[in-house]
N, C-alpha and C positions, 0 to 999 in steps of 0.2 A: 448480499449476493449481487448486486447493481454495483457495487464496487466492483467486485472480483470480475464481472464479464465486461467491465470496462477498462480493465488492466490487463484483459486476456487480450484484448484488443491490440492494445499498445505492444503488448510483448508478439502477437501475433504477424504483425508489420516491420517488425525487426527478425524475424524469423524468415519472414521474405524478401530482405533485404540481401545485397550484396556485402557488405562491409560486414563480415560477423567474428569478430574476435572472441576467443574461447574464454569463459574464466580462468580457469585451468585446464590444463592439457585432459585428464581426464574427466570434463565435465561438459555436458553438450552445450551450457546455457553461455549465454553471453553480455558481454561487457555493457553491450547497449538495452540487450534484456532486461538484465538487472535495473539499467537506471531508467526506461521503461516502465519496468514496474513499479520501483521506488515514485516516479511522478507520475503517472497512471495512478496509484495510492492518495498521491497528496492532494489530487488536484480533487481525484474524488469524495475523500474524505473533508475535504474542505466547503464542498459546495453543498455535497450532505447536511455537515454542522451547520450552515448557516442556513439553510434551508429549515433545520430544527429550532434555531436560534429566533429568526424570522417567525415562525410560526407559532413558537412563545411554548416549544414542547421541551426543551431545554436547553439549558447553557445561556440565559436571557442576563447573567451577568458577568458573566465571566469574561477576562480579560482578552482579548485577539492575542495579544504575543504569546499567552497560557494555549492555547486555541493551536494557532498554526505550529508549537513546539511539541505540543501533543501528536500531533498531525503528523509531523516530521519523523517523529520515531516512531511513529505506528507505521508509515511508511517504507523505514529503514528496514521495520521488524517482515514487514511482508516484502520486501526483496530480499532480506536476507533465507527467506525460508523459504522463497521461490528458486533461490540460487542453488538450491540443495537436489541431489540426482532422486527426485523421487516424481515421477512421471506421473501415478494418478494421484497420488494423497496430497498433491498440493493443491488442489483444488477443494479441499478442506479443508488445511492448514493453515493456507496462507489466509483466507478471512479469518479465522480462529488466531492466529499470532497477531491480527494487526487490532482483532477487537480485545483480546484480551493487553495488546498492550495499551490499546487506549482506556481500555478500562480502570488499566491502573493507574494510567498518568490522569485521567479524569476523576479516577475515584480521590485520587492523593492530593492531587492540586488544584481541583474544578471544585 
């Protein structure tokens, strides 16, 4: 959840921005939101695991480029599903898409 209100952040400061290019014509969210969110994600996700790593709670061998690839698409997956016209469920969704997809990339390949 320290994720999510730290990507709500990022996407919130684009929101107040000038410069806001639509995804698409019918969809409020934008181009810079999206990738907002996508690095609001990674940056977080990343400082997390290593913060776990570090503390010897998990991932104490796993590879960095397994690590931040993991990251990457858990990232993707929660822009991508922030990008979606659903105004309150994303604030479920989107930590549920991005742990569920880490889950799998860590279950499969960590």
């Amino acid at each position: 959840m320290s994720k999510m209100s730290s990507v709500d952040a990022c996407i919130d400061a684009d929101y107040h921005s000038p410069a806001r290019v639509p995804l698409l014509r019918v969809l409020p969210q934008t181009w810079a939101g999206s990738v907002a969110c996508a690095v609001g994600s990674l940056v977080c996700s990343l400082l997390l695991l290593r913060f776990l790593q570090i503390s010897g709670l998990m991932l104490q061998h796993a590879d960095p480029i397994n690590i931040l690839a993991g990251c990457c698409i858990a990232a993707v997956a929660a822009a991508a599903v922030e990008s979606l016209p659903l105004p309150d469920a994303d604030n479920v969704l989107v930590p549920a898409a991005a742990a569920a997809v880490g889950l799998w990339w860590f279950g499969l390949s960590g």
